[in-house]
SESESE-327372 format. One record per residue (C-alpha): residue in one letter; x, y, z. Coordinates in nm, 4 decimals. Layout:
<atoms>
{"A", {X, Y, Z}};
...
</atoms>
This chain:
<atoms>
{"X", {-3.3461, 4.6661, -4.4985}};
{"X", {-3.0705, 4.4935, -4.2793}};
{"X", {-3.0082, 4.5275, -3.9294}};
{"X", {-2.8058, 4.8765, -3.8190}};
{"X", {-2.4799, 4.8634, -3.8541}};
{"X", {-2.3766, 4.9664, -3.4783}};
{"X", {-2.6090, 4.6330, -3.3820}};
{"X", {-2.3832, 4.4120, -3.6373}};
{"X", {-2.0600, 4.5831, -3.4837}};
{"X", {-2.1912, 4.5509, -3.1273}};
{"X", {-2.2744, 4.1677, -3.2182}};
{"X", {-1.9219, 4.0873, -3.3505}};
{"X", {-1.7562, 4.2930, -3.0793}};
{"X", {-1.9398, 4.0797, -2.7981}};
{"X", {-1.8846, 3.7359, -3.0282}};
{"X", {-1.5202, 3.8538, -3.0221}};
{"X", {-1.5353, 3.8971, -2.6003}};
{"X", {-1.6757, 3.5648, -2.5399}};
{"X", {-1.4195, 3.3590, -2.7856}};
{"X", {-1.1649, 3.5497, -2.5561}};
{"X", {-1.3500, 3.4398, -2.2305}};
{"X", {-1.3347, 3.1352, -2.3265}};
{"X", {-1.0031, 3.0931, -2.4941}};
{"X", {-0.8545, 3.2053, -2.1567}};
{"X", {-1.0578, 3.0065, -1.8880}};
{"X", {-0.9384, 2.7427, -2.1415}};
{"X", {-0.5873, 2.8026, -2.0837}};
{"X", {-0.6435, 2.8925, -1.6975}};
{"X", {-0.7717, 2.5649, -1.6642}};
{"X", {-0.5169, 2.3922, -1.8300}};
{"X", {-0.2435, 2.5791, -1.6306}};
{"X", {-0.4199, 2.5252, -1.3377}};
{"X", {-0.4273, 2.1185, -1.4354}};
{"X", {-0.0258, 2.1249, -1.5581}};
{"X", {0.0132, 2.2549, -1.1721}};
{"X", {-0.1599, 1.9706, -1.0223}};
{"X", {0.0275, 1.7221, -1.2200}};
{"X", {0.3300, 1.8856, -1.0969}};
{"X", {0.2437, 1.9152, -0.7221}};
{"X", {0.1047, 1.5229, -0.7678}};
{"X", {0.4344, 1.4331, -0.8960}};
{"X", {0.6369, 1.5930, -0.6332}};
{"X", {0.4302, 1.4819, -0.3709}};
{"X", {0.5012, 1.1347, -0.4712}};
{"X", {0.8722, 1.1544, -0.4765}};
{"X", {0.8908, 1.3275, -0.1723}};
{"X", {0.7221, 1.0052, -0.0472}};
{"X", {0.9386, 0.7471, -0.1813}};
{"X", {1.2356, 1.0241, -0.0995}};
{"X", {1.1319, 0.9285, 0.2832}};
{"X", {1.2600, 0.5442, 0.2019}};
{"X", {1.5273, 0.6290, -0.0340}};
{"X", {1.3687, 0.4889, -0.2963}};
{"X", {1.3811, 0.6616, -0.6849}};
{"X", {1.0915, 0.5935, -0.9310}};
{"X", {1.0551, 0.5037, -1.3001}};
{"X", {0.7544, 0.7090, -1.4943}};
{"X", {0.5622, 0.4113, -1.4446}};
{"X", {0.5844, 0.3929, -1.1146}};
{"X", {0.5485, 0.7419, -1.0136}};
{"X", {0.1966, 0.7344, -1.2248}};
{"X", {0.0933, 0.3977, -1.0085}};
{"X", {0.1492, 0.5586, -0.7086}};
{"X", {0.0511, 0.9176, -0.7738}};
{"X", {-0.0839, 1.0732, -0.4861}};
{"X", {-0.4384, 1.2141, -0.5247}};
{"X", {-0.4573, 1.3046, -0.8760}};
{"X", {-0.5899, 1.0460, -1.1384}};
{"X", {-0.4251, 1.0354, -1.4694}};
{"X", {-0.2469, 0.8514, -1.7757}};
{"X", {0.0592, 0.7697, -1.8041}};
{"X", {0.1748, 0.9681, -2.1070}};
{"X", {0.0376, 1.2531, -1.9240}};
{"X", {0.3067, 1.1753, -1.6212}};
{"X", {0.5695, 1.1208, -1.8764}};
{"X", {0.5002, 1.4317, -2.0657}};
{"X", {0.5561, 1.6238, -1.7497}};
{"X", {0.8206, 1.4630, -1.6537}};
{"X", {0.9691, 1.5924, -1.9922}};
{"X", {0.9213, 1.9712, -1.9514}};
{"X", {1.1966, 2.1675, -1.7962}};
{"X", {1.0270, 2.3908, -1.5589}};
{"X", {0.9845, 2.0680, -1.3215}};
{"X", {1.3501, 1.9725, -1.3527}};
{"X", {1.4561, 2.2254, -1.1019}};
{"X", {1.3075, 2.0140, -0.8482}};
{"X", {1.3410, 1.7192, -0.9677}};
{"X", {1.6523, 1.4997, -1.1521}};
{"X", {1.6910, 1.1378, -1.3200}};
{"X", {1.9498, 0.8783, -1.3762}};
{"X", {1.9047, 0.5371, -1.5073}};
{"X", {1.5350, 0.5326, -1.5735}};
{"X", {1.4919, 0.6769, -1.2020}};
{"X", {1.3367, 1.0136, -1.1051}};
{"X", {1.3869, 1.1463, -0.7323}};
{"X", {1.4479, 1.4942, -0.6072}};
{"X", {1.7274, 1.7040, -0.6723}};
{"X", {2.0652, 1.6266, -0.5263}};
{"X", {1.9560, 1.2500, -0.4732}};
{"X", {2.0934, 1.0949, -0.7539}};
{"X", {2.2478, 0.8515, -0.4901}};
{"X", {1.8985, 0.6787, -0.4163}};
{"X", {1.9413, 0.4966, -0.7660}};
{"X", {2.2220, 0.2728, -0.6448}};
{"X", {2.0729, 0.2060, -0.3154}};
{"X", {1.7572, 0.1066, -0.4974}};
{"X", {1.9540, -0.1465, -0.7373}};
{"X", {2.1818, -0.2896, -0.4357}};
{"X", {1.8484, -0.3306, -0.2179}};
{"X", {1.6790, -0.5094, -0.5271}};
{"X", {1.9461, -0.7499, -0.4956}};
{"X", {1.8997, -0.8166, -0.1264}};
{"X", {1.5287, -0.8246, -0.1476}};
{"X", {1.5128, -1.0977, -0.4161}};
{"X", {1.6580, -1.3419, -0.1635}};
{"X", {1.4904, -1.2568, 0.1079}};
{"X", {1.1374, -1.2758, -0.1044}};
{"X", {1.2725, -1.6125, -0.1984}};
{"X", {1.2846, -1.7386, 0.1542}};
{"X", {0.9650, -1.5964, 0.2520}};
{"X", {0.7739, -1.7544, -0.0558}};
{"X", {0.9600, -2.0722, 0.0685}};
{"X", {0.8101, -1.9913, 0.4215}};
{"X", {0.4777, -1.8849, 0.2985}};
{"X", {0.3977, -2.2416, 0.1032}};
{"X", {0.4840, -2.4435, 0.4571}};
{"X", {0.2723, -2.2045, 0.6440}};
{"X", {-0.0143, -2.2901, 0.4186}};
{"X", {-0.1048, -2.6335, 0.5959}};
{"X", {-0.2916, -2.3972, 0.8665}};
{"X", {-0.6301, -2.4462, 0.7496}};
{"X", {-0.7586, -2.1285, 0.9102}};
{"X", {-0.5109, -1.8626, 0.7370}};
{"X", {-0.6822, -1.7035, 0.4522}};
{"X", {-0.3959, -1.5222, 0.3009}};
{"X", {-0.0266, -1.4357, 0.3736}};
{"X", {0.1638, -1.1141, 0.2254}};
{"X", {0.4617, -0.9486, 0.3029}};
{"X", {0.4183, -0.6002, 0.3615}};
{"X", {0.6657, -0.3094, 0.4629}};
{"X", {0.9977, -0.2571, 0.2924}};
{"X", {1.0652, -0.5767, 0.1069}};
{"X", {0.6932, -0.5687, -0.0608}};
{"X", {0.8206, -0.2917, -0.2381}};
{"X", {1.1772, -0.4696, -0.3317}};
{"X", {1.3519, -0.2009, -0.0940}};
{"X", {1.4772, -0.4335, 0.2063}};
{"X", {1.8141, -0.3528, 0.3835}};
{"X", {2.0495, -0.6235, 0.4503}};
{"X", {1.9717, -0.5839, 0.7851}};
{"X", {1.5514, -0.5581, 0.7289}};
{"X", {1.3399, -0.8282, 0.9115}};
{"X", {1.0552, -1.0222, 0.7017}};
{"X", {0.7257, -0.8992, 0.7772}};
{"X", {0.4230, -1.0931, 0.6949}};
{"X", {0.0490, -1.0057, 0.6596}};
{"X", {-0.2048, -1.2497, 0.7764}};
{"X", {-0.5732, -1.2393, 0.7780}};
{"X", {-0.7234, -1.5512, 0.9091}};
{"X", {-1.0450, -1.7677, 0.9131}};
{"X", {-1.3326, -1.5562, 1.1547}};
{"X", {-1.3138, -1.6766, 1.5387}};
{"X", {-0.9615, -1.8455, 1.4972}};
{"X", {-0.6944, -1.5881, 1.5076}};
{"X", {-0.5432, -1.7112, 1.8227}};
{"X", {-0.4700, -2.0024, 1.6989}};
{"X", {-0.3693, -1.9200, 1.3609}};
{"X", {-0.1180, -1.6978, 1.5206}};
{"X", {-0.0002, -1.9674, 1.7767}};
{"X", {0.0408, -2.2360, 1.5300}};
{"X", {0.2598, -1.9713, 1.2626}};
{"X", {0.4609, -1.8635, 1.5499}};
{"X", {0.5333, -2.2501, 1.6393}};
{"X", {0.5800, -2.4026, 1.2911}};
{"X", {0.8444, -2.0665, 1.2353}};
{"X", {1.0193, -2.1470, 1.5760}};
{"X", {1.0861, -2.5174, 1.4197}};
{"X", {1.2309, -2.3394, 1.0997}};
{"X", {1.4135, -2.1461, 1.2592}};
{"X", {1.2592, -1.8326, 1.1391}};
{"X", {1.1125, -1.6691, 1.3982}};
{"X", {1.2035, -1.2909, 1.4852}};
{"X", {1.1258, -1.3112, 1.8891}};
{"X", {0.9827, -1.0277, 2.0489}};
{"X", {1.2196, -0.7079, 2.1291}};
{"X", {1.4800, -0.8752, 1.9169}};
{"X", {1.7470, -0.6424, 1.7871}};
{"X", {1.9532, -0.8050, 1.5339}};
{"X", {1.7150, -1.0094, 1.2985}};
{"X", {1.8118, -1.0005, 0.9831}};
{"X", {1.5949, -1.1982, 0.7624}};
{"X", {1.3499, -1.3654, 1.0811}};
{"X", {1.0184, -1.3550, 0.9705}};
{"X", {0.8001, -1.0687, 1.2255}};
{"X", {0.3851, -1.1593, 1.2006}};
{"X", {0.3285, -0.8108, 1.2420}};
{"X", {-0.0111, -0.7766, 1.1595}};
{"X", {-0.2794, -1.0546, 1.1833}};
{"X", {-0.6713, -0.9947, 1.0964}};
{"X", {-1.0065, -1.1439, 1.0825}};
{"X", {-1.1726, -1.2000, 0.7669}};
{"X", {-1.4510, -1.0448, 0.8996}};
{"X", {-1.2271, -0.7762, 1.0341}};
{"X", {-1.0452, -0.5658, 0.7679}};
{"X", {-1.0545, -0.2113, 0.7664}};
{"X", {-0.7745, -0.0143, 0.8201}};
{"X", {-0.7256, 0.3656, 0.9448}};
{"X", {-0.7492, 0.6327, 0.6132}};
{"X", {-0.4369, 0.8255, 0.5825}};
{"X", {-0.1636, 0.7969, 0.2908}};
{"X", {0.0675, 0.5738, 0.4783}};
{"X", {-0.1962, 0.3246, 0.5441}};
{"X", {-0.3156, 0.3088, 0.1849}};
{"X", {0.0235, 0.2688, 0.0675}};
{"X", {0.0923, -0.0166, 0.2985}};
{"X", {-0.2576, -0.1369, 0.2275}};
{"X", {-0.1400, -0.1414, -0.2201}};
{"X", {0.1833, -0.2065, -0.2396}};
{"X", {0.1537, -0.5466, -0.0078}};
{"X", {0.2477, -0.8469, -0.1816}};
{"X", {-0.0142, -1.1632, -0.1317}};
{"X", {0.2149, -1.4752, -0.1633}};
{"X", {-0.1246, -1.6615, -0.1596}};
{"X", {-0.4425, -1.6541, -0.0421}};
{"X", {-0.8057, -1.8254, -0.0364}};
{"X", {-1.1788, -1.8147, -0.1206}};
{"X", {-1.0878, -1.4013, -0.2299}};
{"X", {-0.9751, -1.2698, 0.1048}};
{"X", {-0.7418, -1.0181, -0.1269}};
{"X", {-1.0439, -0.9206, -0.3095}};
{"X", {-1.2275, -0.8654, -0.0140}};
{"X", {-0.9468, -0.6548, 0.1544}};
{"X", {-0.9783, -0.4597, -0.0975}};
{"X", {-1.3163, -0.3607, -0.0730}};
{"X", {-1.3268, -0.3298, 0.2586}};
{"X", {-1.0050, -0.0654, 0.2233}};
{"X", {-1.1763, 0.0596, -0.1220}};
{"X", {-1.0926, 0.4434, 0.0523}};
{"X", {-0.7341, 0.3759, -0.0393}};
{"X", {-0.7614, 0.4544, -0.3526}};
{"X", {-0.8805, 0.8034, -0.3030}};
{"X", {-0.5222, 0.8469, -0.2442}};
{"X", {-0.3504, 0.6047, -0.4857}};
{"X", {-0.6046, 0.6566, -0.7898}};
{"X", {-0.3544, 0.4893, -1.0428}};
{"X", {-0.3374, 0.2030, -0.8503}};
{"X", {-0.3296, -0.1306, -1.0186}};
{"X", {-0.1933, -0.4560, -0.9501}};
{"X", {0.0686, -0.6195, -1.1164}};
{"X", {-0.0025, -0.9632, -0.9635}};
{"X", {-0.0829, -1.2177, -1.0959}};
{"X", {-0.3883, -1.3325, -0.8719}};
{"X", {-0.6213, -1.5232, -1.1027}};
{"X", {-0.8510, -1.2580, -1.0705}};
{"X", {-0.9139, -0.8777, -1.0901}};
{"X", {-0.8994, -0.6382, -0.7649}};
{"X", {-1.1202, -0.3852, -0.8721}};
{"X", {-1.5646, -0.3264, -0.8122}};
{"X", {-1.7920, -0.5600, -0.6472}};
{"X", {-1.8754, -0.6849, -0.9337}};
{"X", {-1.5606, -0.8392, -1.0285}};
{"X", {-1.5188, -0.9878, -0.7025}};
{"X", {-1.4583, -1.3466, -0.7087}};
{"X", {-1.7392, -1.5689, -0.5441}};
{"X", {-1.5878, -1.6286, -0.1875}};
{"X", {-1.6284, -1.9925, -0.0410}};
{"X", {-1.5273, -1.9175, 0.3291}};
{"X", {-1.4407, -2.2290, 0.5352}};
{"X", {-1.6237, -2.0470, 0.8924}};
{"X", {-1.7458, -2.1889, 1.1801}};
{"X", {-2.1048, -2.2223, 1.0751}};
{"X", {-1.9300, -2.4820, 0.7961}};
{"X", {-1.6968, -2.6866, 1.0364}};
{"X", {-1.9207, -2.9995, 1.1749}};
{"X", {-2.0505, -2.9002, 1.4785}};
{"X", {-1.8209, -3.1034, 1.7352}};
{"X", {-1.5312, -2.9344, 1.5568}};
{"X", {-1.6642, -2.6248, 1.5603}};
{"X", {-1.7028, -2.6681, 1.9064}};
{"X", {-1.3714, -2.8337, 2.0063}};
{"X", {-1.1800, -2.5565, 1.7738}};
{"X", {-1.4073, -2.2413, 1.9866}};
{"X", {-1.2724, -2.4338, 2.2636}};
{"X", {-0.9224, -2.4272, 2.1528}};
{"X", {-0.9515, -2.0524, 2.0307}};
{"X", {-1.0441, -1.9452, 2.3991}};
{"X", {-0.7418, -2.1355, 2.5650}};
{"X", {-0.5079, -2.0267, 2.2939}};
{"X", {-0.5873, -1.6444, 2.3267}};
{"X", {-0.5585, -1.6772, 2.7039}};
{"X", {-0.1964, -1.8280, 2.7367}};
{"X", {-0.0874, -1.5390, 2.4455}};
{"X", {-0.2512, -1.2336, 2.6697}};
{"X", {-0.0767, -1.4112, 2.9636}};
{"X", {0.2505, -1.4057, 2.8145}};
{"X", {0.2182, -1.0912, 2.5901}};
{"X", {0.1415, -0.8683, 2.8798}};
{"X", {0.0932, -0.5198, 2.8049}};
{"X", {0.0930, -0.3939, 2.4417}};
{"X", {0.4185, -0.1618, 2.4018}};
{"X", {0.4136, 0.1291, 2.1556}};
{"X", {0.1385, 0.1400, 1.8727}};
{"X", {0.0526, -0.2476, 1.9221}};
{"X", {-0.2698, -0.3110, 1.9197}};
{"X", {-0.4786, -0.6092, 2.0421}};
{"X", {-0.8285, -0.7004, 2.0300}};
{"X", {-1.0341, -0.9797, 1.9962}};
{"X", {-1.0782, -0.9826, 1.6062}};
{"X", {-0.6865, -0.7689, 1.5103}};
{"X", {-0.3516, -0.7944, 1.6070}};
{"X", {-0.0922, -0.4857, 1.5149}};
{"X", {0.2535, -0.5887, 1.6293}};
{"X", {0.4236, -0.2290, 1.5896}};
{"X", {0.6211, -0.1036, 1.8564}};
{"X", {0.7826, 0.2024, 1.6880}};
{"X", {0.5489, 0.4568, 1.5465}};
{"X", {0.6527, 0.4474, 1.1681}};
{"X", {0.3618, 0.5739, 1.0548}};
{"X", {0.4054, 0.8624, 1.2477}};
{"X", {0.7378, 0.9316, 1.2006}};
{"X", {0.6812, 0.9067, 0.7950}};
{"X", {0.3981, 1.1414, 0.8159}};
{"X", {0.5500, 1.3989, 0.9924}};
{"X", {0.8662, 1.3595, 0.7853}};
{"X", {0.6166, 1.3998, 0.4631}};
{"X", {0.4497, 1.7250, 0.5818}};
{"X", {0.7104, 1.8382, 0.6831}};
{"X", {0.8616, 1.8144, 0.3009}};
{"X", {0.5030, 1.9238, 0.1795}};
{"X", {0.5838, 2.2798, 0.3663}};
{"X", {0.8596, 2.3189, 0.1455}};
{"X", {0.7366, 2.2269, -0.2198}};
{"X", {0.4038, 2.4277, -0.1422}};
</atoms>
């Protein structure tokens, strides 16, 4: 004898329910995923929106903000038409809606910034006779190939431990002889190099929000030694909690990415100077940081001096662009 029928009915009825639990937490979930793509990708153009700057696919998948993924997946959402109310392309370039003037602002900026990167790779390889300085980038606008005609040169510096004073004084000098010095609270500086932002080695980690990780990624090192890139990195590894696509397209010599792939670091410090140097340099490092705090006075607006970091900032532009992003976030939510 077999089983009653009402069992084998009752059997296939429940087999039949849990196919259709599953087939629709299956398609909740993948809903639920094609929503986060979309909310990832409009998050990141509202971002570059902020600094009028459109993105290609690729780019919008680099810098997608909080949501790992591949780039056909960006693409193929980029494709569908339910996010094209929001969001428009010309050219290659995707921004929001009604912004379709961004693209030629991008190209004419290009332009600008390829001479101005010029002059500060020019600057860079002079600079590079200070035996102390450990790397140089540029950061802000033009690292991202978006500077104005009338945007400054800001460089990135992150010295030898115990001799950022004189790292600083001897960049600042050797820039006053080229002529390329931006001088405090001066207004009209187009193309002067500012040394915004000077570091340890032993000193790297930044504040976590999103506009410090994007400053912290898209800066571009115009050369560097014994790894301090690497090293930045890992001390800053949070960034790319927000930036999970991030890769480099530099060509360093050597991956970015896990302690493990970190190259061997052969750092020139104090304990490796002969000890009368050492000594005469400590020296040197105390007088030089004196006459600067003399002549600095006061830090002005989000500056920031210590012993180990200097932050020469003295508008709040991280605060402005984060305010000006959730602000936009209110809108798209």
């Amino acid at each position: 004898m077999g089983p009653p029928i009402s069992r084998v009915v009752s059997w296939e009825k429940l087999t039949v329910l849990i196919k259709g639990i599953i087939h629709w937490c299956f398609l909740y979930a993948t809903l639920l995923l094609d929503k986060q793509m979309e909310k990832a990708i409009l998050k990141t153009l509202l971002y570059s929106d902020i600094f009028d700057y459109p993105l290609k696919a690729w780019e919008i998948h680099k810098w997608l903000i909080g949501k790992k993924a591949s780039l056909p997946q960006v693409e193929k959402k980029l494709g569908v038409k339910d996010i094209g109310a929001k969001v428009s392309s010309h050219g290659g370039y995707y921004f929001l809606k009604n912004r379709r003037g961004l693209v030629i602002k991008r190209l004419e900026r290009e332009r600008q910034s390829k001479k101005l990167f010029s002059q500060a790779v020019l600057v860079a390889i002079l600079l590079k006779i200070v035996p102390w300085i450990k790397l140089i980038g540029i950061s802000g606008n033009l690292s991202m190939g978006n500077a104005a005609a009338s945007d400054d040169i800001d460089f990135f510096v992150i010295t030898q431990k115990g001799r950022l004073w004189m790292s600083r004084v001897t960049v600042l000098l050797l820039l006053e002889l080229l002529g390329e010095r931006r001088k405090r609270n001066e207004k009209s500086a187009a193309g002067k190099i500012c040394v915004n932002m000077l570091l340890e080695e032993d000193d790297l980690m930044q504040k976590k929000d999103l506009y410090t990780a994007h400053e912290i990624l898209q800066l571009r090192v115009l050369w560097q030694r014994d790894g301090a890139y690497s090293r930045f990195l890992e001390e800053n590894e949070w960034a790319f909690a927000f930036l999970p696509n991030w890769n480099t397209s530099q060509n360093l010599g050597f991956k970015v990415r896990g302690k493990s792939l970190r190259e061997k670091p052969k750092r020139h410090t104090v304990l490796s100077e002969k000890s009368y140097l050492a000594s005469f340099y400590s020296f040197c490092e105390g007088i030089a940081r004196a006459l600067q705090l003399r002549y600095m006075g006061q830090p002005s607006g989000k500056e920031r001096v210590s012993e180990t970091a200097l932050y020469f900032h003295p508008k709040d532009y991280k605060g402005e662009v984060l305010k000006k992003y959730n602000a936009g976030l209110a809108k798209i939510s």
